[in-house]
N, C-alpha and C positions, 0 to 999 in steps of 0.2 A: 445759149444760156448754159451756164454750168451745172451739170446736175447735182440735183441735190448729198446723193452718194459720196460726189467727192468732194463735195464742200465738206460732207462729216469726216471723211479720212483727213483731210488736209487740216482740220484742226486740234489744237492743240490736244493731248491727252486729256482725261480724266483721270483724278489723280485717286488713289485707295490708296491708304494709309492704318498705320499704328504704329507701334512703339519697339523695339527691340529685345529683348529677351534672351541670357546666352542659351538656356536649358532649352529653347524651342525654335527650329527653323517657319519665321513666321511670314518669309517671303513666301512660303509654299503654303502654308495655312492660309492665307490670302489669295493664293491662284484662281480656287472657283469662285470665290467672289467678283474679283475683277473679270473674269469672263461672264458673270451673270450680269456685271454694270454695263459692259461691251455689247451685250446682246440688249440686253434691254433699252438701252440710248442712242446704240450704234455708232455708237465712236468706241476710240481709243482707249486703254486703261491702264494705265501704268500703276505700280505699287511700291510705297516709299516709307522705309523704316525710319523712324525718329531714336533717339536715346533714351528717352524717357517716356512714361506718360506726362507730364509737364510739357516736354519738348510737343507732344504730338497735340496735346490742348491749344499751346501757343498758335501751333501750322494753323487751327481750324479758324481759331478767331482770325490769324490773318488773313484768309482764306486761301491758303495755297493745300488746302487739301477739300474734295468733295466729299468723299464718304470715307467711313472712317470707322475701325474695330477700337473700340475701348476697353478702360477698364473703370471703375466709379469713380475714380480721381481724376482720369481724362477727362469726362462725364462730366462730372460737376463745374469742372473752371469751362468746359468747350461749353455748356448746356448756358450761360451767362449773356454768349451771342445769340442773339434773337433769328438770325439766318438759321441757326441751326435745328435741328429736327431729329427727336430721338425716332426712329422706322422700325425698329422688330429687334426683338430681345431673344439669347438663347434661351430654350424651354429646360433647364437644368435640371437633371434626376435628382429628387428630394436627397437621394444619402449624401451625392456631390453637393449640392447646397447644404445640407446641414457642415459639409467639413470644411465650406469654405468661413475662415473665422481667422482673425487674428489674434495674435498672442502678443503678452510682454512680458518676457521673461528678465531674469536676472542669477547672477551668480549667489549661491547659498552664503558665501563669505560675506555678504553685502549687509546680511542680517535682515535686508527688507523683505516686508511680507504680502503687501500690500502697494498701487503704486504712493499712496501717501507718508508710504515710510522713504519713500526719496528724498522728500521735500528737505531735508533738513542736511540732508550731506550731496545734493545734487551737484555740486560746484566740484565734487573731488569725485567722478563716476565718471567714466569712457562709454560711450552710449551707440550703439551698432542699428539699423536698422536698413532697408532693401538697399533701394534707389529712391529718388525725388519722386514723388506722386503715385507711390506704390500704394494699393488698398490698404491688403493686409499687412505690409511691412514697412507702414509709416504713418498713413492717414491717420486711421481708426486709434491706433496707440499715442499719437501727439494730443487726439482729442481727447484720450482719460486722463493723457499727463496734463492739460488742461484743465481738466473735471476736477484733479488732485490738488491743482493752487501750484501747478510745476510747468514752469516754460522750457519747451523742450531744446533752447539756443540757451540754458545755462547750465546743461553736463561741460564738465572737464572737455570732451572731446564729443565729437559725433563723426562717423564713420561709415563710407557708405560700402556693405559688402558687398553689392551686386547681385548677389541670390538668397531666397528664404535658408536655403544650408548654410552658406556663408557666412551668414548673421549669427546662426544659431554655432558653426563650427569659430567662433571666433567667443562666443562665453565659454564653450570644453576648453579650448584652448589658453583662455584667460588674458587673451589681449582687449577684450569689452567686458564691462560687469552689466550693463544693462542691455538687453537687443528686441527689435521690433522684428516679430515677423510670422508668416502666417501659420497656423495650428498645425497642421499636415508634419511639415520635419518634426515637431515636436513630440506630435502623436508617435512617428516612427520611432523615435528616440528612447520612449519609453516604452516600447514594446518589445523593442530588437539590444536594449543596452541601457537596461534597470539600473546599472552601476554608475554609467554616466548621469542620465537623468537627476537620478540621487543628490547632483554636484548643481544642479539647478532647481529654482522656484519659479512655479508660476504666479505673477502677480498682478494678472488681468486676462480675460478672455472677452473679445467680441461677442454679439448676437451672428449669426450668419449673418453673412453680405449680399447682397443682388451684384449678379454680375454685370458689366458695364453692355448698354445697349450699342449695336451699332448705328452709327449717326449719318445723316444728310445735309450737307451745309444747300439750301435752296437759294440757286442762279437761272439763268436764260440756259444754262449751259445741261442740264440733268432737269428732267421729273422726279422727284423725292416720291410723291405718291407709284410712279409705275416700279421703281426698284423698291421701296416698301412692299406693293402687290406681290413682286417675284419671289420677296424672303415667306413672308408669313404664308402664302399659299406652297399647301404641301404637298411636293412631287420630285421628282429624281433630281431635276437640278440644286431645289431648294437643300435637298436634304444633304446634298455631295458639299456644298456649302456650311450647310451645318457642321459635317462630319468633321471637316478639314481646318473648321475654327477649332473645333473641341480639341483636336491635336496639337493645337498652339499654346493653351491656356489648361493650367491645370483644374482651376476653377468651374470649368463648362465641361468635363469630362462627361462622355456619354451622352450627347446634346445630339438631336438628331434631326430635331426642328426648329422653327424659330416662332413665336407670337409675338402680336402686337404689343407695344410698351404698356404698361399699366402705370401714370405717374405716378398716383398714387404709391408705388413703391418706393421712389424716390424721392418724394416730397420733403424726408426729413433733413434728406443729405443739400437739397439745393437751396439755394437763397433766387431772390427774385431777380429778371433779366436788368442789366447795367445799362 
């Protein structure tokens, strides 16, 4: 009979996953994770960057990913599958949370003050905002240009910079007049370069945002409850884990531990299983 041992080596991996990011090497922010899946399942762990959070929501419902670092946008469309399982959230330092928030800025020439002052010349406005299924620098701002009576597929252009600077160095520059993205460059902006700022409005700010839990898609193939036990009990593996996300994500800065999901947080953002 074949031992059990190598029936678990001989199968396929386990796959750990998220999303891509230029500003963060997030294959290595992911390392002690997948060694905490490895150990605790005894198999294999491979780790597999997507392009987007979009892209990495897609993998989960298909199920070509087990576990998986989010952010609330992966969260919300992956949280839709019923297989899937929110397991331990980073414990984020309140200052880190309060700065995680989005913004929607716009160029001072635009005249608008408000997002409802778009409404009315939105068809002639170039429109900047991250990537697909960015928090800060899509989600949360498509929902107040919705709140405003403004669909955000009827700007002149939509633009996708790729980073929160991006967004925001593309209004100084004046190739967008409108841009999504999160509060952090903006805060910098007007701290380090009052004269630029000057050239910009802000015309909506988020509440903070909960940062995206890490997820368990549950198979024959993983325990979701025993790697949930490994995150939220707190000891040197858990915490090297921690450490190594917060390096990835500017939003979990300083995160050392993890605890259990509170839905309750998220309740506002999900809609019911499909």
């Amino acid at each position: 009979m074949i031992a059990l041992s190598a029936l678990l080596a001989a199968a396929a991996p386990l796959h750990v996953a998220t999303y891509a990011y230029p500003a963060y090497d997030r294959t290595q922010a992911l390392a002690p994770l997948a060694q905490l899946v490895e150990r605790v399942t005894g198999q294999a762990a491979d780790i597999t960057l997507y392009p987007s959070p979009e892209a990495l929501a897609a993998a989960v419902r298909e199920g070509h990913v087990d576990v998986a670092v989010t952010n609330l946008a992966a969260f919300i469309e992956a949280s839709r599958t019923r297989a899937v399982r929110a397991i331990a959230v980073p414990d984020v330092p309140a200052a880190t949370l309060d700065r995680y928030r989005g913004v929607l800025l716009a160029r001072r020439e635009t005249g608008a003050r408000t997002p409802a002052d778009l409404r009315d010349r939105v068809t002639t406005l170039r429109y900047a905002e991250v990537l697909p299924g960015s928090t800060s620098g899509a989600l949360v701002q498509a929902a107040a240009l919705r709140h405003a009576g403004i669909d955000r597929a009827a700007f002149r252009s939509i633009e996708q910079a790729g980073t929160h600077d991006a967004a925001l160095a593309r209004l100084l520059t004046g190739e967008s007049d409108v841009a999504a993205l999160a509060e952090t460059p903006w805060r910098t902006l007007r701290a380090e370069k009052a004269d630029q700022a000057a050239r910009v409005v802000e015309l909506w700010r988020s509440e903070p945002l909960p940062p995206g839990p890490v997820l368990c898609v549950r198979s024959p193939r993983i325990s979701c409850n025993r790697v949930a036990a490994a995150l939220v009990r707190y000891n040197a593996e858990s915490r090297d884990v921690a450490i190594a996300l917060s390096k990835g994500w500017s939003e979990t800065a300083g995160t050392t531990r993890f605890l259990p999901v509170n839905q309750r947080t998220y309740a506002p953002f999900i809609s019911p299983p499909r």
